[in-house]
N, C-alpha and C positions, 0 to 999 in steps of 0.2 A: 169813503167806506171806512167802518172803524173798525170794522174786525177784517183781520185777514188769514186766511189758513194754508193750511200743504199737509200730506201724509206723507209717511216714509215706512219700511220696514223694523221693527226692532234690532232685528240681526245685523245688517246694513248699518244703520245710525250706530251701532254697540260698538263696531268695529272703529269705526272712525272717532268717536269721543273719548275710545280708550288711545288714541296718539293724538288727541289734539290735549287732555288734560296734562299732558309732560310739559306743555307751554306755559301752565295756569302759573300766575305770580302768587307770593305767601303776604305779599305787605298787606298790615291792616290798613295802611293811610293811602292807598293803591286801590282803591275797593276793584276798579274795571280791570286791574289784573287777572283777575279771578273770576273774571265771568271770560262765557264765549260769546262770540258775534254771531251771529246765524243770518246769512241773506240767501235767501230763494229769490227766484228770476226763472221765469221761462219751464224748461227741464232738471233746472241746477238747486244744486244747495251747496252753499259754501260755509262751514265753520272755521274760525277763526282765532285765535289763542295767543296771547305773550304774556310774558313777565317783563317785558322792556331788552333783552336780553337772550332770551330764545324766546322764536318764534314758529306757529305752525299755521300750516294752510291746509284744511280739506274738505275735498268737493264730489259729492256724487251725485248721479240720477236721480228726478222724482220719476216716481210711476207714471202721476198723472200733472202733465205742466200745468204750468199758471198763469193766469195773466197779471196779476199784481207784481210789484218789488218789496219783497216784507225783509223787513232789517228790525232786530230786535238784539236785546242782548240778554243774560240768563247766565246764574251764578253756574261757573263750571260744574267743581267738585260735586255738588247738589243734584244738579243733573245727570252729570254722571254713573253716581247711585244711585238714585230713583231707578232709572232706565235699566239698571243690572234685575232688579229685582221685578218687574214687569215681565210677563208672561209674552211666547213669541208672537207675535203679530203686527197690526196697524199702530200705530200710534201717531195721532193729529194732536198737531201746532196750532195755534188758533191765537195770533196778537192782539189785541184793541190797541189801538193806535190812541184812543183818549185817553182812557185807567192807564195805559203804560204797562198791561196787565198781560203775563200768557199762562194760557192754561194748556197743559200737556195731557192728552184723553188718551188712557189706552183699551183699544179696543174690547179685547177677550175678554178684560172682564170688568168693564164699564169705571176705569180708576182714574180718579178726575185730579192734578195738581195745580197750584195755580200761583205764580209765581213774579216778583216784579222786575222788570228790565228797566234798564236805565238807557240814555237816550246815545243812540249807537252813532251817533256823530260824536261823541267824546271816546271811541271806542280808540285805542291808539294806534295809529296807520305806520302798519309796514311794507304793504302792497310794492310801492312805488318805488322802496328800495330793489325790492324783487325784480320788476318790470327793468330794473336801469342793470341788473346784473347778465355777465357773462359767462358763457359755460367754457370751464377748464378742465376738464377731466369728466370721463367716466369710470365707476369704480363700483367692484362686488360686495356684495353684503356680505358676504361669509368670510370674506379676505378681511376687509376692513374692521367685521365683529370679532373674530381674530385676535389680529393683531392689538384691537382697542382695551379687550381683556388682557391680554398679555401686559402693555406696557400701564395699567392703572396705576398698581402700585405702586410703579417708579414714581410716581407727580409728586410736587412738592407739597407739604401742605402749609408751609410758615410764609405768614402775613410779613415777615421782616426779608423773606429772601423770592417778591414777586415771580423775579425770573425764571422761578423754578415753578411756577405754579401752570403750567403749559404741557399741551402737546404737540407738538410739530410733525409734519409729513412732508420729509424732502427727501428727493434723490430715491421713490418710491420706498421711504421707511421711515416706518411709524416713531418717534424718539419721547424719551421722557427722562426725567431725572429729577431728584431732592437734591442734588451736589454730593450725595454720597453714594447713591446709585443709581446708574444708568442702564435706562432700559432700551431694547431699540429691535424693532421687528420688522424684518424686509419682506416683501414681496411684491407682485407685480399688479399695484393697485391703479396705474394709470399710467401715463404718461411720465419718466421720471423728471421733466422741468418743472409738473408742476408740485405749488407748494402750497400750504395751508397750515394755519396754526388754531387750537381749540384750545378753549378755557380749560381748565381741569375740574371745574366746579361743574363742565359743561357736558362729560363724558357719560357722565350716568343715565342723562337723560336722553344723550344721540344714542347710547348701545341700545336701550329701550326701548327707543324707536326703530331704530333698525330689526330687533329682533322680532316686535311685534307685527311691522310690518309684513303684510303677507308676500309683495313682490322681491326680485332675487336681486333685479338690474336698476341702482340711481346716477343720476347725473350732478357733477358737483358743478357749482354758480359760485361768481363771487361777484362782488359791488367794491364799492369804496368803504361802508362800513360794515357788511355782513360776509359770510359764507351758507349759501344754502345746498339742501340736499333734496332733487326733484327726482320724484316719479315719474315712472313712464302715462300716469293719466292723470298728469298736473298737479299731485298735490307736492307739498313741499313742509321738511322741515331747517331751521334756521336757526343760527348761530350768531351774535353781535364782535366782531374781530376784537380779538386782544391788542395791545401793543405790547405785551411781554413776551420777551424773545429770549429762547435757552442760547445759554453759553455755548462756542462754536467751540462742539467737541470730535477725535477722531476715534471713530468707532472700531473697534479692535473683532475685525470677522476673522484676521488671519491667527494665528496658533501657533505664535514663535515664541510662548514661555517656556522657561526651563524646566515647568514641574506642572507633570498632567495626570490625573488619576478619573477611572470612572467610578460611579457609585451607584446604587439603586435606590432611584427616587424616596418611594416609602419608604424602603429603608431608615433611608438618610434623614427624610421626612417626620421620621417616629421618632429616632433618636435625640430630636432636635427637644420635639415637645416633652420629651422625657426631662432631658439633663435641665431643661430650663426652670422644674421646681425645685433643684438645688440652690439657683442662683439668689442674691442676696436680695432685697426689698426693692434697693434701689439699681441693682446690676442690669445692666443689660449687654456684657460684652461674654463671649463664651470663645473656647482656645481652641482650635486644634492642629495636633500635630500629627504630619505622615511619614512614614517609615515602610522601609521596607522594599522592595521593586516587586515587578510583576503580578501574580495572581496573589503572591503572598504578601501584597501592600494592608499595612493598618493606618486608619485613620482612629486617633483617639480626640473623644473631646472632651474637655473639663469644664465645668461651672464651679462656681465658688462663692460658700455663701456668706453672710457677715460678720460672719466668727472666722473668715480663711479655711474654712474645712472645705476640702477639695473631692467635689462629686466628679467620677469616669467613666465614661464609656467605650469603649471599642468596637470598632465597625468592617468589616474586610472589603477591600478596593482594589481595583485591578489601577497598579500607575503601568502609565504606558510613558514618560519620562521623567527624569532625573533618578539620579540613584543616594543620594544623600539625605536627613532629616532634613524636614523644614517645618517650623509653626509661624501661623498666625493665626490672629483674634481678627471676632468679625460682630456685629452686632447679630444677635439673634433673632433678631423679628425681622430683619431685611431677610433673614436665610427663608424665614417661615411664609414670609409674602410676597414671595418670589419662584420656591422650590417649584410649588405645583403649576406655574405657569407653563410648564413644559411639557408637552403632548406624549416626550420618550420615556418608556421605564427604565431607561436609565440615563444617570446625565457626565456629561463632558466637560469636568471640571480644570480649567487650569490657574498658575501660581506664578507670581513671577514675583518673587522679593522686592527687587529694586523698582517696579513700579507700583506697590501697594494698593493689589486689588486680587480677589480673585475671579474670573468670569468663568461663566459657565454658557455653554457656546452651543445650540442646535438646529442643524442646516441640510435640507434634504433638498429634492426636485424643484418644490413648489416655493420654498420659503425658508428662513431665517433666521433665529431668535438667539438675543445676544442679551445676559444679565451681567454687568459689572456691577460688584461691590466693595467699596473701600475697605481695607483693615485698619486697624487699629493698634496701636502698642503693645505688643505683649506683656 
């Protein structure tokens, strides 16, 4: 038979092409990147998605089963759009198996596309890694979206320093770091043996899956050479393992610096973006110094810009220790991509001179969140 067909829902199909195109590859010399696999069978439909590197499986009910095996392939992004813009209803598949040809009908209001698939035996198989993987952990999506927004910033982004280019999750917490700041979010995501490491190139497209995803509860799989994330009615998204591994660092949740002050988020948040149009073209370091104890603590901060003219601010901060001045410099843009990661309106800042960092520390019932940041020479 040269044609082969199956219906589906708009609503249904919409759902699931919007988490399988996070898979879609960009390469032009890649073209099957970029398309999805589609194989119906029986009651099923399977789509299917990589870039070589993540990958996604999803699979729902037909209305009406089939008796044919139709396998075809169909440029993702393309289809994707089409389908947003289609009106709710049926929408029929309809392959020729000789043209290589599908034509996509939707119902309501008779809109006919037609479209060339290339031969889905060149489609590139990730299945098998799948089938050979073990499951290691079960893990919440809100914990895990969490945490995964929290520590983004922290990744590395230089091609010259790999090792930093990761996420890690051990010892139940989330870790990241550039070398100059560490990020690192605890809570109780699974089992704390186990472990997993995510590309950072890799993160944008797992929190977008997870969010969009409708379900609450996934199951983590790992292989030899992947990490996947499965739902509870078999679909799956997938990850190709790094071998970059962060520097073995020890995470500072206790609060035995000498010099602790709190501060109000925005506050502190505004200030920031304030003093930073003084600073110079090329500056990116900003000073501050605390004084003061108790309710009547000032934090002042300086920028300064290429002429040496020195912009100020002051800020009022409750220290809860040390009683003597201290300054240090921090880079501004770690303060600024970092501050609002923290859920409290106000944050828990501490100093400790002779280790050159200041963290900022927030820990309740549920969870965790630790920002170190290096300073800098005054």
């Amino acid at each position: 038979m040269a044609k082969q067909s199956f219906s589906v829902q708009k609503s249904e199909l919409k759902e699931y092409l919007a988490l399988s195109v996070l898979a879609l590859g960009k390469s032009e010399t890649e073209a099957m990147t970029k398309h999805f696999l589609f194989h119906a069978f029986d009651s099923v439909c399977e789509i299917l998605s990589t870039d070589k590197t993540v990958m996604a499986k999803m699979g729902f009910k037909l209305a009406n089963p089939i008796k044919e095996d139709i396998k075809f392939t169909v440029e993702g992004a393309k289809l994707n759009d089409f389908i947003k813009f289609l009106d709710e209803g049926s929408i029929e598949f309809t392959y020729d198996t000789e043209s290589k040809l599908l034509t996509v009908y939707s119902a309501p209001t008779e809109t006919e596309l037609k479209l060339t698939s290339y031969n889905p035996d060149d489609f590139p198989q990730f299945d098998k890694d799948f089938e050979k993987a073990k499951k290691i952990g079960d893990l919440k999506k809100l914990e895990v979206l969490r945490g995964l927004n929290f520590i983004a910033p922290f990744i590395g982004n230089s091609d010259n320093e790999p090792q930093f280019m990761a996420v890690e999750l051990k010892e139940n917490t989330l870790l990241a770091s550039s070398g100059q700041m560490l990020g690192a979010y605890k809570t109780s995501y699974t089992d704390d043996k186990v472990f997993w490491r995510l590309r950072g190139a890799h993160i944008q497209p797992v929190v977008k899956f997870l969010k969009d995803c409708k379900l609450e509860d996934f199951y983590l799989y790992e292989s030899s050479n992947s990490y996947f994330l499965k739902l509870d009615n078999g679909c799956y998204f997938g990850f190709v393992k790094t071998e970059t591994s962060l520097p073995n660092v020890t995470i500072p949740y206790t609060s035995d610096e000498k010099n602790s002050f709190k501060v109000e988020k925005e506050a502190f948040f505004r200030m920031i973006n304030r003093l930073k149009f003084a600073l110079g073209r090329d500056s990116f370091k900003m000073t501050f110094k605390l004084t003061g104890i108790g309710s009547e603590a000032i934090l002042l901060g300086t920028a300064i810009n290429d002429q040496g003219a020195e912009s100020t601010e002051k800020l009022k901060v409750t220290r809860e220790k040390g009683d003597s001045d201290v300054t240090f410099s921090i880079r501004y843009l770690h303060l600024l991509s970092c501050v609002n990661q923290f859920k409290n309106p106000v944050l828990d800042c501490y100093y400790e001179p002779s280790r050159k960092y200041v963290k900022i520390l927030e820990s309740d019932e549920s969870d965790t969140a630790v920002a170190v940041i290096m300073t800098m020479r005054s």
